[in-house]
C-alpha positions as CSV (number, residue, x, y, z in Angstrom):
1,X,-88.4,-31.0,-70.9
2,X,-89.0,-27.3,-70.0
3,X,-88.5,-24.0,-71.8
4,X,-85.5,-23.1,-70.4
5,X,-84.0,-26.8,-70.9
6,X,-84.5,-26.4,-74.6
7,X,-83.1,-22.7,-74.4
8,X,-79.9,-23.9,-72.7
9,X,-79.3,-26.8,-75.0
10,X,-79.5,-24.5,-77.8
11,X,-77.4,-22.3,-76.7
12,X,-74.5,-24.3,-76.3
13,X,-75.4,-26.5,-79.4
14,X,-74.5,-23.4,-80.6
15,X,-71.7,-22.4,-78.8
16,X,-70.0,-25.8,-79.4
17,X,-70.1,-24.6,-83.7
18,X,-68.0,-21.2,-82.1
19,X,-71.1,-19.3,-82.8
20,X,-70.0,-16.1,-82.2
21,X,-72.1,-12.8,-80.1
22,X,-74.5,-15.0,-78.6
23,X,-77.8,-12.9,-77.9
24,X,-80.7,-14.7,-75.7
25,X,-84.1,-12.1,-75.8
26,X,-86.7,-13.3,-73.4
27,X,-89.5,-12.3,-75.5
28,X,-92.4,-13.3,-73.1
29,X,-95.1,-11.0,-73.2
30,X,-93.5,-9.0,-76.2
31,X,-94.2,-11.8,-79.0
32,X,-96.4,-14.3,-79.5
33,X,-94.3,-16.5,-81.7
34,X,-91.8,-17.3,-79.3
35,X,-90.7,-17.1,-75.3
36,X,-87.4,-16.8,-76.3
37,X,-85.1,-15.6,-79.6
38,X,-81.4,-16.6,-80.1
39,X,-79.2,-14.5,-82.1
40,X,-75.9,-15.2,-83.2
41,X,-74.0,-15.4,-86.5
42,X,-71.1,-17.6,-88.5
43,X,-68.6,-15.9,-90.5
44,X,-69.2,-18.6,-93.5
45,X,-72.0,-20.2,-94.9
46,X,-70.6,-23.8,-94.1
47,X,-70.5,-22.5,-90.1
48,X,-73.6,-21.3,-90.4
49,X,-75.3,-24.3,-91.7
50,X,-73.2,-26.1,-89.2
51,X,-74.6,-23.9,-86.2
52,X,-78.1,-24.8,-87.2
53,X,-77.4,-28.7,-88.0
54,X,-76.1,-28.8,-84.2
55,X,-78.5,-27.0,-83.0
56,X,-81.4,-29.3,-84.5
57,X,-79.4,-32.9,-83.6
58,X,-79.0,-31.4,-80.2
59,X,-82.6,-30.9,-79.4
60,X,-83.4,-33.8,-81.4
61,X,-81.4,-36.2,-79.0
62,X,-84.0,-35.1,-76.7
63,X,-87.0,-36.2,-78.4
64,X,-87.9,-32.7,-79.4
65,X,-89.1,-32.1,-82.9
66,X,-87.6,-29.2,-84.6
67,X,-90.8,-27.1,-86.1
68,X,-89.7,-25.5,-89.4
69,X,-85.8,-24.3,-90.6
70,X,-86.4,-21.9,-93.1
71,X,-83.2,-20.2,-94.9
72,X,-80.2,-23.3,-94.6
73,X,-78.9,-23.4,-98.8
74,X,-78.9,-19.4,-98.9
75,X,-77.5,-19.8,-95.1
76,X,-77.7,-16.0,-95.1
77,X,-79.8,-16.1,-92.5
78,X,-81.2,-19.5,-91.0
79,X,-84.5,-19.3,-88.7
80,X,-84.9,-22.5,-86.5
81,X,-88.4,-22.9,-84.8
82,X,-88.0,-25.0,-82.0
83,X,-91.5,-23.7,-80.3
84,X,-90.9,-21.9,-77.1
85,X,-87.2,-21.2,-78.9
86,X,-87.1,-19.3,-82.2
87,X,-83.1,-19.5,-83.1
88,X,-81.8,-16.8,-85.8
89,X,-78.3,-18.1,-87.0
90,X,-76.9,-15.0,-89.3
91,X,-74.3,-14.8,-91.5
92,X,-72.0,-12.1,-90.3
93,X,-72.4,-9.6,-92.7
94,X,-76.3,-10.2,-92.8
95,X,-76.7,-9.7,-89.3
96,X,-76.0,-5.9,-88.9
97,X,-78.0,-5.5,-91.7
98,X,-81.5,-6.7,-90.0
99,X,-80.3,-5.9,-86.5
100,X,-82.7,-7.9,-84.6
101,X,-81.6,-7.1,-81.1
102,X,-82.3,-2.8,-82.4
103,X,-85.5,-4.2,-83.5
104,X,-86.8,-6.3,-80.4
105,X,-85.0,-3.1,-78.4
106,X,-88.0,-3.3,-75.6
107,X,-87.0,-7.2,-75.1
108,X,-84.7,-8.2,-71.7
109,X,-81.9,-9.8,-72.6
110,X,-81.1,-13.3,-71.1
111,X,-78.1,-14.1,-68.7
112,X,-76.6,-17.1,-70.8
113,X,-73.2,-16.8,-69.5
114,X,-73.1,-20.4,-67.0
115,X,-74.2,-22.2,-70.1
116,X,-71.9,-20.4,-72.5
117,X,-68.9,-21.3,-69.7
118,X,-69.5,-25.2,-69.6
């Protein structure tokens, strides 16, 4: 499986929790942690942790082992490491607060939207 196979099927694992403002950042040559960073947010801890569940039995279907989740009980703020694909499932209210996409400004954004219409 490629990059970009493991991006899309994150991104409507996702999607299919009503994840809400999907953000892809291609963050080739800007970071060395990932290729690619998803942002999107829940408006309640249980969607949240529910984004990020999907999200791991997704990939997981496809024989790809999630790396580390980090944040899932305070599920303020839930970082899934997939390798290539960092995923960074906010709560609503936390996700203004770190503003990720202000952060990683110099990053192109990814055109998600033929996934995101399936």
């Amino acid at each position: 499986m490629n990059e970009r196979q493991l991006l899309e099927t994150a991104v409507k694992a996702a999607d299919d929790k009503r994840a809400e403002d999907i953000v892809v950042l291609n963050m080739k040559g800007i970071s060395l942690v990932a290729d690619y960073f998803i942002i999107c947010h829940g408006n309640s801890d249980k969607q949240v942790q529910a984004i990020a569940n999907e999200m791991k039995d997704k990939v997981q279907e496809l024989g790809i082992d999630i790396k580390r989740i980090e944040g899932y009980d305070q599920a303020k703020w839930i970082l899934v490491d997939l390798g290539d694909v960092v995923a960074h499932i906010f709560h609503r209210d936390e996700r203004g607060y770190y503003n990720l996409e202000r952060l990683w400004g110099d990053a192109p954004l990814e055109n998600m939207q033929s996934v995101l219409s399936q």
